[in-house]
Steps between C-alpha positions, in 0.01 A plus 500: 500500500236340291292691317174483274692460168744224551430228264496220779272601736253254375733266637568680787521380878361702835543353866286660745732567790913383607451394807622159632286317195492734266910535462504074515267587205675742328869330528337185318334717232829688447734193477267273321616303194166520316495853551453684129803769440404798568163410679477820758424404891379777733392508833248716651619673848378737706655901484609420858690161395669663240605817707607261814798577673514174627825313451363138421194690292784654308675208495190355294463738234844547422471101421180541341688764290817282382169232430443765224149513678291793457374680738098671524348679773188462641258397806258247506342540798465873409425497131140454356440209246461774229888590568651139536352448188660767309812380644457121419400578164835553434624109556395143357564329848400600825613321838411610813727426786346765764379248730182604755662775604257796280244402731140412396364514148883602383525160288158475347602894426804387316311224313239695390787784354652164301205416310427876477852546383412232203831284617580219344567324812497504870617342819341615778622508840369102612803394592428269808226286545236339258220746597237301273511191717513692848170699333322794647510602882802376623694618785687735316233753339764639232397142381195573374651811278757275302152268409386827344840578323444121351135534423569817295797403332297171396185694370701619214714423212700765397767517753694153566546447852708226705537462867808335655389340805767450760395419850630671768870667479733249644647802729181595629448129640797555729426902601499499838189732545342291281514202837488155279919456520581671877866405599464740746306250686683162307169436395295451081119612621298275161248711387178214481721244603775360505412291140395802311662627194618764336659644204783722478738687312785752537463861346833432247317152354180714437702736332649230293150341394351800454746527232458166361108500491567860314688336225365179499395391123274388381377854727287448823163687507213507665585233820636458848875391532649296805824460592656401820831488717335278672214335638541418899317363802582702810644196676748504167616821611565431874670203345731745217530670822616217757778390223682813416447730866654159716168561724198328516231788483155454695169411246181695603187507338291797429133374383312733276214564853792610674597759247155591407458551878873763459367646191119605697738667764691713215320513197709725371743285511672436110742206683258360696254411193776394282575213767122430453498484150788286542437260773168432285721316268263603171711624193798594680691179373522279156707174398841633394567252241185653298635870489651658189806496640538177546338427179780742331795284769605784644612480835394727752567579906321259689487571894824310586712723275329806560588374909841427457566833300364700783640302838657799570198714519297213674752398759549901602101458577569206743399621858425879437194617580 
């Protein structure tokens, strides 16, 4: 294990959480060419994770293990600042990969532990939309908390920070709870219309540029990242769809009153005001050819790949219910 002596822990690397992200996140670190010798990685998990009898869990450590990752236990949601601090103090880099999950005030928590912690950098958990142009009182009221997470990070100066903007996960376009791709009724419902946008990329590509923007040099500080699988109008996705399925799937349109009028019903809801947010078209999708990956020519999953690497899974979705 690491420990408080060891020469490189000013260099060292934490990422907050292994779970679909976070290992994309930590393969790339582990595997990286520009990666220092001897530059320590750890992971922060959970008691619980690291006790799991779980077959694919254990599946997942014993990789992280032969990664030569390290492994330290703790819980954000449970933990106060005071004792994520303590713990982050340890490491140069912090990532967090924990997604929404914590619940409210869990990722201002862990930003405020970061600067606490003195770190010489951190990437908070803002990987999805551009939450600066969507602005306050969206939909989606976890919104509002990643403005604070930017507005403290940018009110001082001692702790780098750089946010990796995304859009959504390209998987999470074609969930079926999630109602925009549903094959179970041959049919893409646009969120807006048909000619609205948006950005996304798959889990493994985040995990690669993650990496990348990590060792980039000259070093990136103090900005907002954005990369992209791809940038797509819904009607380019019943299209992807048409051409490798065989079928010709039904367009509908959801306008933003309709789903305002869903979300009033359940506001509760987390799904319903992400297809707000969404069908609002605002921040949730930028020109590809200006990202940094495409400034730095690497090639990433666009929505036709990411289709035709999945038929399998899609087609098994045709007609149930």
């Amino acid at each position: 294990m690491l420990n408080d002596n060891d020469n490189d822990n000013h260099k060292a690397i934490l990422v907050l959480g292994a779970g679909e992200l976070g290992m994309a996140v930590l393969r790339n670190l582990a595997r990286h060419p520009r990666r220092a010798a001897g530059v320590p990685i750890a992971v922060l998990l959970r008691p619980s994770a690291l006790r799991s009898v779980d077959q694919a869990k254990r599946k997942e450590l014993a990789e992280l293990r032969e990664l030569g990752i390290e492994f330290v236990e703790g819980d954000l949601a449970r933990q106060s600042c005071i004792e994520l601090a303590a713990t982050f103090r340890r490491f140069d880099t912090v990532i967090s990969c924990t997604g929404f999950v914590g619940g409210p005030g869990v990722q201002l928590k862990i930003a405020q532990a970061a600067l606490e912690a003195g770190i010489r950098r951190y990437f908070p958990w803002q990987f999805g939309v551009d939450y600066d142009v969507i602005g306050r009182g969206s939909a989606q009221d976890l919104f509002d908390e990643q403005l604070d997470v930017r507005d403290l990070l940018r009110a001082q100066s001692r702790t780098e920070w750089v946010i990796v903007s995304t859009g959504m996960f390209t998987s999470f376009l074609f969930e079926p709870t999630f109602g925009v791709v549903d094959l179970a009724m041959n049919r893409v419902n646009a969120l807006g219309n048909l000619d609205t946008a948006v950005t996304v990329t798959t889990a493994e590509d985040i995990g690669v540029m993650t990496a990348e923007v990590l060792f980039e040099e000259p070093r990136i500080a103090n900005r907002v990242v954005h990369i992209a699988g791809d940038t797509v109008t819904y009607r380019e996705v019943a299209d992807t769809l048409d051409r490798a399925l065989g079928i010709r799937v039904e367009r509908a349109e959801w306008s933003v009153p309709e789903l305002e009028r869903q979300l009033a019903e359940a506001p509760g809801d987390a799904l319903r005001k992400y297809r707000v947010v969404f069908a609002e078209g605002r921040g949730v999708a930028w020109d590809k050819a200006q990202t940094f990956n495409a400034r730095k020519g690497i090639r990433l999953c666009g929505i036709e790949s990411w289709v035709r690497d999945n038929l399998a899974r899609l087609r098994s979705n045709i007609g149930e219910r």
